[in-house]
Each structure stands twice: as structure tokens, then as C-alpha cells.
C-alpha positions as CSV (number, residue, x, y, z in Angstrom):
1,X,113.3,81.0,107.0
2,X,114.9,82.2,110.2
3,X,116.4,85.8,110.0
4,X,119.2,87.3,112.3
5,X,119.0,90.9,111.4
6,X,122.5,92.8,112.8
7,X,123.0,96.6,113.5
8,X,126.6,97.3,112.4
9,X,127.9,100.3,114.4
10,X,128.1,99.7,117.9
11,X,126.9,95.8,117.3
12,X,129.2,94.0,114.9
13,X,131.8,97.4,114.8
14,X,133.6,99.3,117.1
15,X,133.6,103.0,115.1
16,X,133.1,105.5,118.0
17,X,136.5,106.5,117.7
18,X,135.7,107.7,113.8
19,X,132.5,108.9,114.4
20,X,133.8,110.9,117.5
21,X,136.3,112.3,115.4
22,X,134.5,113.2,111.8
23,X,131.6,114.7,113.8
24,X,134.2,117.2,115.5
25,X,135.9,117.8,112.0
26,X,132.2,118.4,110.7
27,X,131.5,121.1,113.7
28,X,134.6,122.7,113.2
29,X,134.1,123.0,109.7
30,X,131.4,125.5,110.1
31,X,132.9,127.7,113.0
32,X,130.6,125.4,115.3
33,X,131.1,123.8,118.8
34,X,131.1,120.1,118.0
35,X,128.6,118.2,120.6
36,X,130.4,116.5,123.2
37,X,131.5,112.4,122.9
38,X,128.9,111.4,124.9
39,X,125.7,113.4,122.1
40,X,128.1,112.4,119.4
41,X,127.4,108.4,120.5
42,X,123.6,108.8,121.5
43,X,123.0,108.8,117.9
44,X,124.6,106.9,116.6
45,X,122.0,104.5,114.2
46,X,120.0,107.4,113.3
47,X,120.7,108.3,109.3
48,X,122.6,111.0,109.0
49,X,119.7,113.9,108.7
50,X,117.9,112.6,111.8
51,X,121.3,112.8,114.0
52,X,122.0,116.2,112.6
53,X,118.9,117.1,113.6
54,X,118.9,115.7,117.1
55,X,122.6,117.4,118.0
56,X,121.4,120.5,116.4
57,X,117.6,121.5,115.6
58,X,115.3,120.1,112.8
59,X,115.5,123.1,111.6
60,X,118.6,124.1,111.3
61,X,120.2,125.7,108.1
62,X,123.5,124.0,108.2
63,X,122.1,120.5,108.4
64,X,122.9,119.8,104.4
65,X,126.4,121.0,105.3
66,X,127.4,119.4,108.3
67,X,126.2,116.5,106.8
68,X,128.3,116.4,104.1
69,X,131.3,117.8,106.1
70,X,130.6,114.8,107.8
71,X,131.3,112.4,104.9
72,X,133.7,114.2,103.4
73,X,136.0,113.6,107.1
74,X,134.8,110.1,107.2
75,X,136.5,109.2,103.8
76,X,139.8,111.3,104.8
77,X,139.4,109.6,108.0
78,X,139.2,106.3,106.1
79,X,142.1,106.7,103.7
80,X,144.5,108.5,106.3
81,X,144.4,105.8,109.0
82,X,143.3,102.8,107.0
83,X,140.7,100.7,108.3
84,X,139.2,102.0,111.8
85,X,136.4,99.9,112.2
86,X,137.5,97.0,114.4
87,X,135.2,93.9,114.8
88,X,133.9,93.1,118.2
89,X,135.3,90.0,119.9
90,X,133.6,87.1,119.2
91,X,131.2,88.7,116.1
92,X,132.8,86.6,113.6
93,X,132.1,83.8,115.1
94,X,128.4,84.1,116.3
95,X,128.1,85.5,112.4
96,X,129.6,81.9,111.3
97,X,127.3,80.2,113.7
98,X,124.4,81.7,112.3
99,X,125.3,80.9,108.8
100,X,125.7,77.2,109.8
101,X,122.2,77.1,111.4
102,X,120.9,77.9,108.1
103,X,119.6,81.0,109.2
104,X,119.2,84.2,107.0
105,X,122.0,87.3,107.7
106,X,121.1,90.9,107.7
107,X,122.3,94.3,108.6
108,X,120.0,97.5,109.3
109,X,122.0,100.1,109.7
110,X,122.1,104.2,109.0
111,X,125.3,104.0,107.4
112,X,125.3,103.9,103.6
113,X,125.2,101.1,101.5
114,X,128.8,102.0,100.2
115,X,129.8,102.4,103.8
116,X,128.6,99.2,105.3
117,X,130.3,97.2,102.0
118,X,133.5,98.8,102.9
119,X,133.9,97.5,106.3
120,X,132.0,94.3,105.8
121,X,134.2,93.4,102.7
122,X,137.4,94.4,104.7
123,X,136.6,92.0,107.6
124,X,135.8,89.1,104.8
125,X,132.1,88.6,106.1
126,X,130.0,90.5,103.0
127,X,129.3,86.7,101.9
128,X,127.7,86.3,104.7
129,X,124.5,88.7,104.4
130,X,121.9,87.5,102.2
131,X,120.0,91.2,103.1
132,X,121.7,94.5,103.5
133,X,118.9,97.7,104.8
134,X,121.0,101.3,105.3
135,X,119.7,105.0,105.2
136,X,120.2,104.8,101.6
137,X,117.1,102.5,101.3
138,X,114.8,103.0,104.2
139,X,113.5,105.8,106.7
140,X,116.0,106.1,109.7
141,X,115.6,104.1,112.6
142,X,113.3,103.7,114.7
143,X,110.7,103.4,111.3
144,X,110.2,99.5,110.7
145,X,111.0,100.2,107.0
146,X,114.9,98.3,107.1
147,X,113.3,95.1,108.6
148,X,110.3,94.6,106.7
149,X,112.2,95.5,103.5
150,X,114.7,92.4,105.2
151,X,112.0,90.3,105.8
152,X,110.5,90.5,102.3
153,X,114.0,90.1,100.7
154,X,115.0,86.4,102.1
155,X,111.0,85.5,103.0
156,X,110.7,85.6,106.8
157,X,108.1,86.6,108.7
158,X,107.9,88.2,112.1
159,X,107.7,85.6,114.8
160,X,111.1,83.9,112.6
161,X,113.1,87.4,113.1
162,X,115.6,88.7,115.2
163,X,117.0,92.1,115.5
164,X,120.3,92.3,116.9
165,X,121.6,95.8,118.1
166,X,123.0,98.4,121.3
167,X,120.6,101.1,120.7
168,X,117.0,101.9,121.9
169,X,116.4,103.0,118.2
170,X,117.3,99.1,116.9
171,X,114.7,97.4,119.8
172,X,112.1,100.5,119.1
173,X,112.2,99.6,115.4
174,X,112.0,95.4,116.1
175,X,108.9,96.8,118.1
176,X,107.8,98.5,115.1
177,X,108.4,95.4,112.8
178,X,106.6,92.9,115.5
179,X,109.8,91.4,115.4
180,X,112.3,89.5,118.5
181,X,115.4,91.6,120.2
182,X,118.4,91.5,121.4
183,X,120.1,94.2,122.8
184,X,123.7,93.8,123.4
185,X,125.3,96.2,125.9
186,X,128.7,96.3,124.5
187,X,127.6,99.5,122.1
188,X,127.1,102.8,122.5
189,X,123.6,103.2,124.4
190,X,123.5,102.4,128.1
191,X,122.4,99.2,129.7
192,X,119.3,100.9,131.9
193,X,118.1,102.7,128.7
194,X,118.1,99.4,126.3
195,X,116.6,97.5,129.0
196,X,113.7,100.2,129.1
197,X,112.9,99.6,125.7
198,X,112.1,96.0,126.5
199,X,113.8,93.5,124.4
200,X,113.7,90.1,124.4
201,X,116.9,89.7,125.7
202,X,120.0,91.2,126.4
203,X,123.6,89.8,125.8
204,X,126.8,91.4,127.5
205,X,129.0,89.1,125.4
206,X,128.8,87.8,121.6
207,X,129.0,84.4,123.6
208,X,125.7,84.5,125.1
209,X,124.0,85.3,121.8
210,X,123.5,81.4,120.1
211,X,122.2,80.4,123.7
212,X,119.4,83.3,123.4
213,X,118.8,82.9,120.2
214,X,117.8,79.2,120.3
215,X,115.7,80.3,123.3
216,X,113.9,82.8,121.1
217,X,113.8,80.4,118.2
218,X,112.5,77.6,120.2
219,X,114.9,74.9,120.2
């Protein structure tokens, strides 16, 4: 069994916009500075805990708070402006193409499970995911945890999985896993950075994607 294993913000979503804006709401919130746009999307694809942490300290005392400040915006956020979370061009289609090749679908992601429903639901692609790994189920990004608990879910084993994502914390955890990579430069980490972390490949359009993926599957 073949598995193509997607990151969701940043890979198949466009959110920095929300993010941006509910991590300011959570700063401001507590009478804090919020970090600037540019810390705000560095972490994005940690779990929510491990982000905190990296924008403030590990040990800071309003960690709990922010965090759920943080929510609490995101779900206003949500129901104020409707759905935020715009698919990138050409994801549907690559996510149909892999579905035709028979290949298993997953997600790793550190939203929720709740959250990742919601926006995968609203853009009629849910079916499509036999495998869904969030911060809810697994240790944040970079740990292996979200793509071995994939691979054991469908049956695929390392050299038949793929992790698709635009963060050094997706390609450090495919490392992890002993698993392919594809980082895709359209998200929120820069090119330079994502190529230091050495993946297999690296795809500045959805359109290059099958092309590298039947290179990296063999056929």
C-alpha cells in the first residue's frame, strides 16, 4: 500500500491570514506584544504548546492561557468571517490523482482533529483520507509519532510513504519515520531552509507533484 501523507496548513491550506490574526488576538489578550508575522508563521506545524513555547519560553506561565486565547479567537475568527482557509491551487486535483492511483491519503498536522474535519469537510475532500494524525493524537512535529501511527493505520511501510509538507518540521519528522519528502515551497517556511533539511524533492507547484511522486514511487 502506497501512502501520500499531506501537511494541511501551509500544504493543502492557505490559513496565515487566521493564524496571523488569532495569535495577535491571543497576545493581546494577556497585555502582551504579539510576535511579529514573520515568528507567528515559523511555527506554524508545531502543536499548539510547542509553538507557544518557541515565541515565548518553555517555561512560561501564560502558555495554558495563550493557548487557549488562541482557540477561543480562532472559533470567533471562524464563525465571524466564515470559512478562511482557502485551498491551494491545484490541491484538489493532485488529492484526486492520488486517490485514482490507488494510493492511501493522510494528513499530519498540529491542528486538532476537530479543526482539520472542519476545513477538510468544507472543501468536500474528508472522503478522501483513509488516515488523519493531529496534535490531538501524536507528539508535535518533528517526533515520527503522526506517520508511524499513519503507516500502521492503512499498512504501509517506509520505503511506500511519502510526506508531503512546507516546513523543516514535516521533512525533519519524514526523516524521523525513514520515510520519502516533499517539500513544497508555496507555505510558510523558506525555500533555502526546506532545502537544508534535505528532502527528496521539492515542488514549487501542485503540478509538479504526480511527476515526483512517480519518480519516488518508481514507475
Amino acid at each position: 500500500m502506497k501512502l501520500v501523507i499531506f501537511d494541511c496548513d501551509g500544504t493543502l491550506v492557505d490559513s496565515q491570514h487566521l493564524i496571523v490574526a488569532c495569535m495577535d488576538a491571543a497576545f493581546l489578550s494577556l497585555g502582551r506584544t504579539p510576535p511579529s508575522r514573520e515568528a507567528t508563521l515559523s511555527i506554524v506545524g508545531l502543536s499548539l504548546f510547542e509553538a507557544f513555547a518557541v515565541l515565548t519560553s518553555p517555561d512560561d506561565a501564560d502558555i495554558p492561557a495563550l493557548i487557549e486565547a488562541y482557540k477561543g479567537a480562532f472559533h470567533a475568527e471562524r464563525q465571524k468571517h466564515g470559512h478562511a482557509e482557502p485551498l491551494y491551487p491545484g490541491c484538489r486535483e493532485v488529492i484526486e490523482w492520488v486517490a485514482a492511483e490507488k494510493a492511501a491519503l493522510g494528513i499530519a498536522t498540529g491542528k486538532s482533529q476537530r479543526g482539520v474535519r472542519i476545513v477538510m469537510t468544507h472543501h468536500g475532500l474528508i472522503d478522501h483520507f483513509a488516515t488523519i494524525q493531529t496534535a490531538d493524537d501524536a507528539p508535535s512535529k518533528p517526533h515520527p509519532g503522526m506517520i508511524l501511527q499513519a503507516m500502521a493505520e492503512v499498512g504501509a511501510v517506509p520505503e511506500d510513504t511519502v510526506m508531503i509538507g512546507d516546513t523543516t518540521y514535516d521533512i525533519d519528522m519524514a526523516h524521523a519515520a525513514g520515510v520519502g519528502s516533499i517539500a513544497v515551497t508555496w507555505g510558510y517556511h523558506a525555500s533555502e531552509a526546506l532545502l537544508r533539511s534535505r528532502p527528496n524533492a521539492i515542488a514549487g507547484t501542485y503540478g509538479e507533484v504526480p511527476a515526483i511522486l512517480k519518480r519516488l514511487w518508481g514507475v
